[in-house]
C-alpha positions as CSV (number, residue, x, y, z in Angstrom):
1,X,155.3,38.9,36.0
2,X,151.8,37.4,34.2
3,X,149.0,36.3,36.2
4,X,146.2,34.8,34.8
5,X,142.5,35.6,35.8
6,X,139.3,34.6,34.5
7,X,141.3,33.8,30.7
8,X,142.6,37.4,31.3
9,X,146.5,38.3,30.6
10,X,147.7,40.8,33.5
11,X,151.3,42.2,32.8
12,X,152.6,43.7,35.9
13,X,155.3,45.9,34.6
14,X,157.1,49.0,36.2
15,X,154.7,51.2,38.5
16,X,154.7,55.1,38.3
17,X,157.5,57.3,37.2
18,X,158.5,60.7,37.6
19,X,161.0,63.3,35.8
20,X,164.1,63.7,37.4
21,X,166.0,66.1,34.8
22,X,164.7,67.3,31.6
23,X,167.6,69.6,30.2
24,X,168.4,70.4,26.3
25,X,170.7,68.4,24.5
26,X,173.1,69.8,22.4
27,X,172.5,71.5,19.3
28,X,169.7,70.7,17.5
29,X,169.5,68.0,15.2
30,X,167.2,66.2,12.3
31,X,164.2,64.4,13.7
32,X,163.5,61.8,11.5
33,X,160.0,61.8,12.6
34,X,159.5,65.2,12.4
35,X,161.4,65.6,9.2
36,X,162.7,69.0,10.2
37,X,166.2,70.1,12.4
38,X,164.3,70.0,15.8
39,X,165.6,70.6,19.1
40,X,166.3,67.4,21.8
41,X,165.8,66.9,25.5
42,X,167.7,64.6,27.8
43,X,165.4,63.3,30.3
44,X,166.1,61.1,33.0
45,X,162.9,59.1,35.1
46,X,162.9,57.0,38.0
47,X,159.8,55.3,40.1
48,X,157.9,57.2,42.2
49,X,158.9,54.7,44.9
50,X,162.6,54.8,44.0
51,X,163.2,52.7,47.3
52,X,161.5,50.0,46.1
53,X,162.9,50.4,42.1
54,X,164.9,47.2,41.1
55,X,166.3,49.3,38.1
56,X,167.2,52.6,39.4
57,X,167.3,56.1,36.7
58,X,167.0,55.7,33.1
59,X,168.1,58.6,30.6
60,X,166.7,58.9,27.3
61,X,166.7,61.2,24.2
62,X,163.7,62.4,23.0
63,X,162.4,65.0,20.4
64,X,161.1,68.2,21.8
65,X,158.3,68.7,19.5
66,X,157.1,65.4,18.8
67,X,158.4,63.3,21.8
68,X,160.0,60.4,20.2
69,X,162.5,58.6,21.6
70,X,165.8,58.7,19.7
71,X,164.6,60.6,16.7
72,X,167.9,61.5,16.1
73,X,169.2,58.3,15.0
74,X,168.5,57.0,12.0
75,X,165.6,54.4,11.6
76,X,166.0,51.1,12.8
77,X,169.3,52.4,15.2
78,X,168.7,53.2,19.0
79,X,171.2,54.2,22.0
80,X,172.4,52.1,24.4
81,X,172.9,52.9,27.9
82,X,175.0,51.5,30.1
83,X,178.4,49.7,31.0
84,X,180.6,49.3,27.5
């Protein structure tokens, strides 16, 4: 949602989130960020008011070290999540 006040852009976007599992990954793996075989962490977030979430968990893949979000793949690729 935007709102407009006083010539000012507001985004509204998702409120709060908090860990909901944070577990290792695999083996470790390259980090193209990092350059280096580094180790990844699945983590799955969800609102703090899940009740009132219109999109429910979301997993990710990040780097342990650096924290980027599919490090592991190469540059330009990304997961998707999901139905096939």
């Amino acid at each position: 949602m935007i709102t407009y006040a006083d010539d000012k852009v507001v985004i509204c976007g998702p409120g709060p989130t908090r860990v909901i599992r944070d577990e290792k990954d695999g083996q470790d793996r390259w980090c193209f960020k990092c350059r280096k075989r580094r180790e990844f962490r699945f983590i799955v977030t969800t609102a703090v008011d899940w009740e009132h979430d219109y999109y429910g968990p979301s997993g990710s893949i990040h780097c342990a070290v650096c924290h980027l979000t599919d490090g592991d793949c190469f540059p330009g690729r990304y997961r998707m999540w999901g139905e096939e």
